[in-house]
C-alpha positions as CSV (number, residue, x, y, z in Angstrom):
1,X,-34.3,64.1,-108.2
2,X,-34.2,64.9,-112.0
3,X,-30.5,64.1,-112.0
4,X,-28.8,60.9,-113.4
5,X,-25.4,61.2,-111.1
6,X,-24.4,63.7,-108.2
7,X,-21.7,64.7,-110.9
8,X,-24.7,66.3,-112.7
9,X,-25.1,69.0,-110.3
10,X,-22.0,70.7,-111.7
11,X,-23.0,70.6,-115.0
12,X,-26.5,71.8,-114.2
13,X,-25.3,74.5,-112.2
14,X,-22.8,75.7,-114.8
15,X,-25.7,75.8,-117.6
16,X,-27.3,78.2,-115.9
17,X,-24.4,80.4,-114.8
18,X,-23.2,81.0,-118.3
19,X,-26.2,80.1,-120.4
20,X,-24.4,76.8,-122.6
21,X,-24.3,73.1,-122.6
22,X,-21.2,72.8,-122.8
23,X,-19.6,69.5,-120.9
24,X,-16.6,69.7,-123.1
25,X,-15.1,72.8,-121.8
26,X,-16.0,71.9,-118.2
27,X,-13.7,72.6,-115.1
28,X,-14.9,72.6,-111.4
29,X,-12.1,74.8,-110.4
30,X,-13.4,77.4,-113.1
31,X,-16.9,76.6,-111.7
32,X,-15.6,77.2,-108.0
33,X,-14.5,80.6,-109.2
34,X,-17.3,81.2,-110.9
35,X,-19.4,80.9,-107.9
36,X,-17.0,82.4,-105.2
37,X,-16.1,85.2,-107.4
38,X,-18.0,88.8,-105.8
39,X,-17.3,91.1,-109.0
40,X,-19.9,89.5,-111.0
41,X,-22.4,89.5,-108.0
42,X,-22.1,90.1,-104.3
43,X,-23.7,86.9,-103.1
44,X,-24.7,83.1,-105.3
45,X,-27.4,81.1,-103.4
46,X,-27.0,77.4,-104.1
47,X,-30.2,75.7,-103.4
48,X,-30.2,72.0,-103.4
49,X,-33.8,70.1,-102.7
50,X,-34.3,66.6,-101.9
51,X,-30.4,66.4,-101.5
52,X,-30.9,62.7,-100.2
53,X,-31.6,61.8,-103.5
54,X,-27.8,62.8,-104.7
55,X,-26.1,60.8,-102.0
56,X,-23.3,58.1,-103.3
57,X,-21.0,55.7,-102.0
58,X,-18.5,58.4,-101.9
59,X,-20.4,61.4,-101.4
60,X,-17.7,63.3,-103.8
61,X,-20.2,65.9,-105.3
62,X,-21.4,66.8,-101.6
63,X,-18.0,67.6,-99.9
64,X,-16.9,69.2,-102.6
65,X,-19.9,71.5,-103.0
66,X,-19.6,71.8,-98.8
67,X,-16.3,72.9,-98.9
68,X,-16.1,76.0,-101.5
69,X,-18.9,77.1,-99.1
70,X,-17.0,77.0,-96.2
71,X,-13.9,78.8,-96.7
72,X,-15.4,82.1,-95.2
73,X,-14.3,84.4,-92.8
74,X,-15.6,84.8,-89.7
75,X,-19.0,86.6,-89.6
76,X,-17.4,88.4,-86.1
77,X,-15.5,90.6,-88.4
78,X,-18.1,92.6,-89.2
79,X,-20.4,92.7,-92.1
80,X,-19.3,90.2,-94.1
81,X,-21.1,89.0,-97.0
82,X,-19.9,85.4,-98.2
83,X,-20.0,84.9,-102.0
84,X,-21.3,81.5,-101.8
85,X,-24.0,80.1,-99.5
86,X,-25.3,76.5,-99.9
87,X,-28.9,75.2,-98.3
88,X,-29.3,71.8,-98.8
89,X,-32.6,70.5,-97.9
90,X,-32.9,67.0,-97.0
91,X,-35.4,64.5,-95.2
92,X,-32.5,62.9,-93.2
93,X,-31.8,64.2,-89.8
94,X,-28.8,63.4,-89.3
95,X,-27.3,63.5,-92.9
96,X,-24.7,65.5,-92.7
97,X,-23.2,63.3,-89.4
98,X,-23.7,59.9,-91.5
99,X,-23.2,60.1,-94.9
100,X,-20.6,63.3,-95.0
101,X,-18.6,61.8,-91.7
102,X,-15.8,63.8,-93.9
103,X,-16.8,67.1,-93.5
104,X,-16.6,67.2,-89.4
105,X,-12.9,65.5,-89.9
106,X,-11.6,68.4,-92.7
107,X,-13.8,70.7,-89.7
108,X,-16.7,71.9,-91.9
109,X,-19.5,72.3,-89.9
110,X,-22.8,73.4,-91.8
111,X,-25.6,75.0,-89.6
112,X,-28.4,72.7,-89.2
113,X,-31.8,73.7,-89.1
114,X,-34.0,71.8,-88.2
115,X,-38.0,71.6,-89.0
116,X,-40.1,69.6,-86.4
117,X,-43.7,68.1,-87.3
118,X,-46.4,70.8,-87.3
119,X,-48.1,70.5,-83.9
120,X,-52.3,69.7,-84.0
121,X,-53.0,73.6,-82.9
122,X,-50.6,75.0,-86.1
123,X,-52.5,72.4,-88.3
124,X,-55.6,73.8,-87.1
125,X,-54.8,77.5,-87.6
126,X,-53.3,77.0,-91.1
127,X,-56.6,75.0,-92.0
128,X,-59.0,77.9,-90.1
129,X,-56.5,80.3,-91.9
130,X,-57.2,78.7,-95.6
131,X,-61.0,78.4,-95.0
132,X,-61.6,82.1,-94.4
133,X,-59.8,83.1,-97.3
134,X,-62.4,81.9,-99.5
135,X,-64.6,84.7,-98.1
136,X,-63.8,87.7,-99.6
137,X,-64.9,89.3,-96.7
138,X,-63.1,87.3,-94.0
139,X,-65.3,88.2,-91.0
140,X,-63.1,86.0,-88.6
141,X,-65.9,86.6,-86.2
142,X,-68.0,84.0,-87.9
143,X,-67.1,80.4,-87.9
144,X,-64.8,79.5,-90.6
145,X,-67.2,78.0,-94.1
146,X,-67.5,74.4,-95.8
147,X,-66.1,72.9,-92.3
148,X,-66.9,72.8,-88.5
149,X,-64.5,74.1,-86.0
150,X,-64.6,70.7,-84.0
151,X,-63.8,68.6,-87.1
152,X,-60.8,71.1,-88.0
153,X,-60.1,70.2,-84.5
154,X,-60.1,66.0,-85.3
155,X,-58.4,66.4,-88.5
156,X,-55.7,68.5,-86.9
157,X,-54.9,65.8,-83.9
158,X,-55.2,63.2,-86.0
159,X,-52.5,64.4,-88.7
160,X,-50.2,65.7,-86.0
161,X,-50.3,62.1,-84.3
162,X,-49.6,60.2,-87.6
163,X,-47.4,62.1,-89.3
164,X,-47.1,66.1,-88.6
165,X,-47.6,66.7,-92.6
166,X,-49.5,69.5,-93.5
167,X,-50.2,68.0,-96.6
168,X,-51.4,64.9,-95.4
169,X,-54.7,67.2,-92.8
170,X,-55.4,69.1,-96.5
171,X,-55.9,65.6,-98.5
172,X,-58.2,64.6,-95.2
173,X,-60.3,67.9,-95.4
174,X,-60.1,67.8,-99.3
175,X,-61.6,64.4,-99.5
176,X,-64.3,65.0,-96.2
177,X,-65.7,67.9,-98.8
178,X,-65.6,65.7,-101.3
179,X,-67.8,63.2,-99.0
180,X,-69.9,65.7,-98.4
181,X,-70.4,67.3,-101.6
182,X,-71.9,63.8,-102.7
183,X,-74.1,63.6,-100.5
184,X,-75.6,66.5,-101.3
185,X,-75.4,65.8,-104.6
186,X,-77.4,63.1,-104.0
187,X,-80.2,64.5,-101.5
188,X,-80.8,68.0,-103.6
189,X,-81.5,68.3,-107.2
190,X,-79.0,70.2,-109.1
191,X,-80.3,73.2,-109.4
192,X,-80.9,73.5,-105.3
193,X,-77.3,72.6,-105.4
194,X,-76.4,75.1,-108.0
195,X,-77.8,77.5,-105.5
196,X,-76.1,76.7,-102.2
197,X,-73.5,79.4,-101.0
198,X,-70.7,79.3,-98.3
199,X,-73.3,80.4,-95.6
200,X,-75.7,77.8,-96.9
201,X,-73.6,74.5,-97.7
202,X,-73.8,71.9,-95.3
203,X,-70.8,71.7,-93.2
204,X,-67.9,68.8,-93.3
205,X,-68.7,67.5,-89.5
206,X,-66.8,64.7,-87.5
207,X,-68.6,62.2,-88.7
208,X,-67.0,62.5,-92.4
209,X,-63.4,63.3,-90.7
210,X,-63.9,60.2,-89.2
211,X,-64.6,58.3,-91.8
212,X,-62.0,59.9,-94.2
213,X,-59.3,59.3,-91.5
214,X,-60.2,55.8,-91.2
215,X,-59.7,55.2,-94.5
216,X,-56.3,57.4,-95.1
217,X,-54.7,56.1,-91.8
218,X,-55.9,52.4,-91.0
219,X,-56.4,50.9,-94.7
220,X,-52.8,51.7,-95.4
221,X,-50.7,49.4,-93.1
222,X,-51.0,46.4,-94.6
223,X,-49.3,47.6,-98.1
224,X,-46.8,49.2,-96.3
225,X,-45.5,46.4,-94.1
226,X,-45.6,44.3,-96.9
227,X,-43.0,45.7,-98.5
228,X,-40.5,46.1,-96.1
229,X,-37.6,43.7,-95.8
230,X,-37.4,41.4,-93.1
231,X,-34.4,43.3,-91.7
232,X,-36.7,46.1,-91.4
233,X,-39.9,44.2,-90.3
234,X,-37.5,42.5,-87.9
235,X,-36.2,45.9,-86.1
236,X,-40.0,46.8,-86.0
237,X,-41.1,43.3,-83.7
238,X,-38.2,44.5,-81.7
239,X,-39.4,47.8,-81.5
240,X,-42.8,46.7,-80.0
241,X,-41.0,44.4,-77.1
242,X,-39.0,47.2,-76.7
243,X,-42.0,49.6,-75.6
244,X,-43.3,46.5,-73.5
245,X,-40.3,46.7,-71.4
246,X,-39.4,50.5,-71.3
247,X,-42.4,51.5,-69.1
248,X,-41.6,47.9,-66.6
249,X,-38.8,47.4,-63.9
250,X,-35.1,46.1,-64.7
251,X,-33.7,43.7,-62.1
252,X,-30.5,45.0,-61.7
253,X,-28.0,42.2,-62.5
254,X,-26.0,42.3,-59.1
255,X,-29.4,41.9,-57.2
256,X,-29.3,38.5,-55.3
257,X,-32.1,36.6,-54.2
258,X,-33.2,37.3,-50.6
259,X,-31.2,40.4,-49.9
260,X,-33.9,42.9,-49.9
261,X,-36.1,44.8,-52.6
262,X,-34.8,44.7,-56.2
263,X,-33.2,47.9,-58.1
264,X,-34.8,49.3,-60.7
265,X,-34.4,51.4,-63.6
266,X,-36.2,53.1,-66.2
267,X,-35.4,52.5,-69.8
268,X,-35.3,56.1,-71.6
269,X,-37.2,55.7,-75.3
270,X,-34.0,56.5,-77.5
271,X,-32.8,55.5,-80.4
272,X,-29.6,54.6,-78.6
273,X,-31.1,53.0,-76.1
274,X,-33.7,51.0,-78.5
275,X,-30.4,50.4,-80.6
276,X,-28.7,48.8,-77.5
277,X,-32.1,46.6,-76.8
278,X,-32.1,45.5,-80.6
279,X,-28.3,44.2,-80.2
280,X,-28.9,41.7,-77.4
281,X,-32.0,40.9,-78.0
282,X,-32.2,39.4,-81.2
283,X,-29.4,37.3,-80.4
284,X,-31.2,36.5,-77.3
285,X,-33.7,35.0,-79.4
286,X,-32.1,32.6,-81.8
287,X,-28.4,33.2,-81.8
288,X,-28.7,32.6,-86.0
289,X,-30.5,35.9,-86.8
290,X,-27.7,39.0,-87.6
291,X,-28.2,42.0,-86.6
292,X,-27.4,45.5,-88.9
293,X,-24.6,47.8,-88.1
294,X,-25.9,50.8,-86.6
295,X,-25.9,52.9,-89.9
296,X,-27.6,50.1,-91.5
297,X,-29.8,50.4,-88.5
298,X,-30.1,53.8,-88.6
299,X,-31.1,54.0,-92.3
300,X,-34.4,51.2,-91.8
301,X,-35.4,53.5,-88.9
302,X,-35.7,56.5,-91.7
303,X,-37.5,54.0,-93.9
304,X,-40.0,53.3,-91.4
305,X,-40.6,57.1,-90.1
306,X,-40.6,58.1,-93.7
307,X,-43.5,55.6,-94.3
308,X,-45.6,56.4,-91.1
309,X,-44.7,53.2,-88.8
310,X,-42.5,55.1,-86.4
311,X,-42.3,58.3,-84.4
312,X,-39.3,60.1,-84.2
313,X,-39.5,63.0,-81.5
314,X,-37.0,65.3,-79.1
315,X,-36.7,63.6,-75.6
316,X,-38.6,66.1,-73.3
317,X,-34.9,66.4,-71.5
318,X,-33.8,68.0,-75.0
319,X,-36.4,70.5,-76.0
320,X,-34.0,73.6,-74.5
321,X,-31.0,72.5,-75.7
322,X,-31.4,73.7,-78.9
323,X,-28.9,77.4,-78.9
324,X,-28.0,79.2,-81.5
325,X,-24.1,78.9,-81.9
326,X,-21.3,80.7,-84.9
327,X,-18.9,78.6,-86.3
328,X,-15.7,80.4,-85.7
329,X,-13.5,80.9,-88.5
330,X,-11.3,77.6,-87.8
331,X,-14.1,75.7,-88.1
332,X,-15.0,75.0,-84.3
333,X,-18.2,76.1,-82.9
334,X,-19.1,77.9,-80.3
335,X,-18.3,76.4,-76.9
336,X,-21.6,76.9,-75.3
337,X,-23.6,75.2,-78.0
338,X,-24.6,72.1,-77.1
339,X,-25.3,69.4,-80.4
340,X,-28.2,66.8,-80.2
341,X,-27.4,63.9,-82.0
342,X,-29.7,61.8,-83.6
343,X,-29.4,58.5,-81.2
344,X,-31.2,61.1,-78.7
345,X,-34.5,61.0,-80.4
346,X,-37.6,59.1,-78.8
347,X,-38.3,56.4,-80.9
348,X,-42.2,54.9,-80.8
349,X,-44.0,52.4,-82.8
350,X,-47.1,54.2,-85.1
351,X,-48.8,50.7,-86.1
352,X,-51.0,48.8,-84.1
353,X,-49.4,45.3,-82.8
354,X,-52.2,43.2,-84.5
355,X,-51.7,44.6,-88.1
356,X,-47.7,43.9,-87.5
357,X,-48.8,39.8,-86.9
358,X,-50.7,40.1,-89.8
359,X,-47.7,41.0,-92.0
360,X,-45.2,38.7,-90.4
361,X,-47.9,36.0,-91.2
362,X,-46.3,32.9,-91.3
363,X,-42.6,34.2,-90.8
364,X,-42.0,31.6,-87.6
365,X,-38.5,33.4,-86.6
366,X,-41.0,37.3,-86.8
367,X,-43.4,35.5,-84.8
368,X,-40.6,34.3,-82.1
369,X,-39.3,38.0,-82.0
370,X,-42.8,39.3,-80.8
371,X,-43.8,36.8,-78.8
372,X,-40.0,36.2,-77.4
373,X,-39.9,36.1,-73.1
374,X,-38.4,39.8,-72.0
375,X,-34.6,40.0,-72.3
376,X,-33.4,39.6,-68.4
């Protein structure tokens, strides 16, 4: 994120391989060789954080980096130890399917790993885990200090349901001590408070999880709907009629009137299908609104997950399809791994209808998207 242009990386990279700023006397190929070459060291571990950040209109940097990577043998030979490994960590799921399309056409095929949301029970176990440790003496037999068990338990839930950071239950518990601290602060003099131990604080309860979560979770939406785009604010109202109609019937279009009970189907919550539902039915409310292209689509979808409006989970049907798989030496994978892409994800709205209205205020065409009569 500190870098100017993806072009930077090279230079960056170089500086620290040979010590010297030197942009004059720079040459990728010499860098390539430089990083591939096993008689300086066996192995060079290329690390790139919030890659997202580096990603161009012609991604140039990227493949380039992707491809000196991937000209390895294949790991079947034995144990062979590649002299360049790149991890690129990215908040995108499926970047490497939309914005390097090229590297699946030249048959690069990085390894994708992926990191789902913490559940509620690993919140509450890292939390329990963090709170002992301020006991020297960690006597896990003893509640865990400063909070009670049941409010871990709220904080954890209501973190996992929001947003699955871990980050986002510490702030919670950090700010309920904080709560609590004045409070007590305010009921004992300060040298009774100077006093109080882990044993004898008073404990964060539910009440100031509560109140803390209230504050982090509800206070929020109205800033961040604001500033979306209407594109963006438009794909949410269809979101919501979309979860109005994927729990009720379809009428199957070759039912006829008076020939017996109609056919139904259930709509699956995926982003293709939601993608699909977007396509007809914004046209099927005033045939002047344009819909996005589907990576266009795709990328307001990461806008709102990043920001906390959506959910973006594996369909239940997916969970086991996840195997591990070697990419042979030509570049193909292994037959029996089977790829999820990202148009399988359950898609969900994380904002309640009523805050939505308020941020569409006045926007007649929003308002007509909401309240449109269910696509037939």
């Amino acid at each position: 994120m500190t870098l100017r242009s993806p072009e930077e990386i090279f230079y960056t990279v170089e500086d620290n391989i040979t010590g010297t700023e030197n942009k004059r006397s720079f040459s990728r190929d010499k860098l390539k060789e430089q990083l591939t070459d096993k008689t300086t060291c066996d192995t060079t571990i290329l690390v790139l954080d919030e890659m997202d950040s580096v990603i161009n209109k012609y991604q140039q940097t990227l493949f380039e980096l992707f491809s000196w990577a991937s000209n390895l043998p294949s790991v079947s030979l034995g144990n062979y130890q590649p002299g360049l490994i790149l991890v690129g960590i990215a908040n995108a799921l499926d970047l490497t399917d939309r914005f390097l399309p090229r590297l699946r056409s030249n048959r690069i095929n990085p390894k994708l790993v992926q990191f789902l949301p913490y559940t509620a029970d690993q919140i509450g176990e890292v939390i329990t885990a963090k709170l002992y440790s301020l006991n020297p003496k960690d006597n896990r037999k003893l509640p865990p200090p400063i909070v009670h068990p049941v409010a871990i338990k709220l904080c954890s839930k209501k973190a996992a349901v929001n947003t699955g950071d871990l980050r986002k239950a510490f702030d919670i518990i950090h700010r309920a001590i904080e709560v609590v601290e004045q409070m007590t602060m305010k009921r004992l003099s300060g040298e009774q408070f100077e006093r109080l131990t882990l044993e004898t604080a008073p404990k964060v309860m539910i009440a100031q999880i509560a109140r803390v979560c209230n504050s982090a979770f509800d206070t929020n939406y109205q800033l961040k709907l604001e500033a979306l785009n209407f594109q963006a604010k438009a794909v949410l109202c269809c979101l919501f009629k979309f979860e109005e109609k994927k729990n009720s019937s379809i009428t199957d279009p070759s039912f006829k009137k008076g020939h017996g009970r109609k056919k139904c189907t259930k709509l699956i919550p995926s982003i293709n299908s939601f993608f699909e539902f977007y396509s007809r039915y914004l046209k099927s409310v005033d045939r002047m609104l344009s819909t996005l292209k589907r990576s266009e689509f795709l990328e307001v979808l990461n806008t709102l997950e990043s920001n906390s409006l959506i959910n973006l989970s594996l369909l239940a049907d997916n969970l086991n399809k996840f195997t591990s798989g070697m990419v042979n030496s030509n570049g193909n994978g292994n037959s029996n791994k089977r790829v999820i892409s990202f148009g399988n994800y359950q898609i969900s709205t994380n904002v309640p209808k009523s805050e939505l209205l308020k941020a569409i205020g006045k926007i007649e065409i929003l308002g007509k998207v909401m309240m449109g009569s269910r696509l037939n």
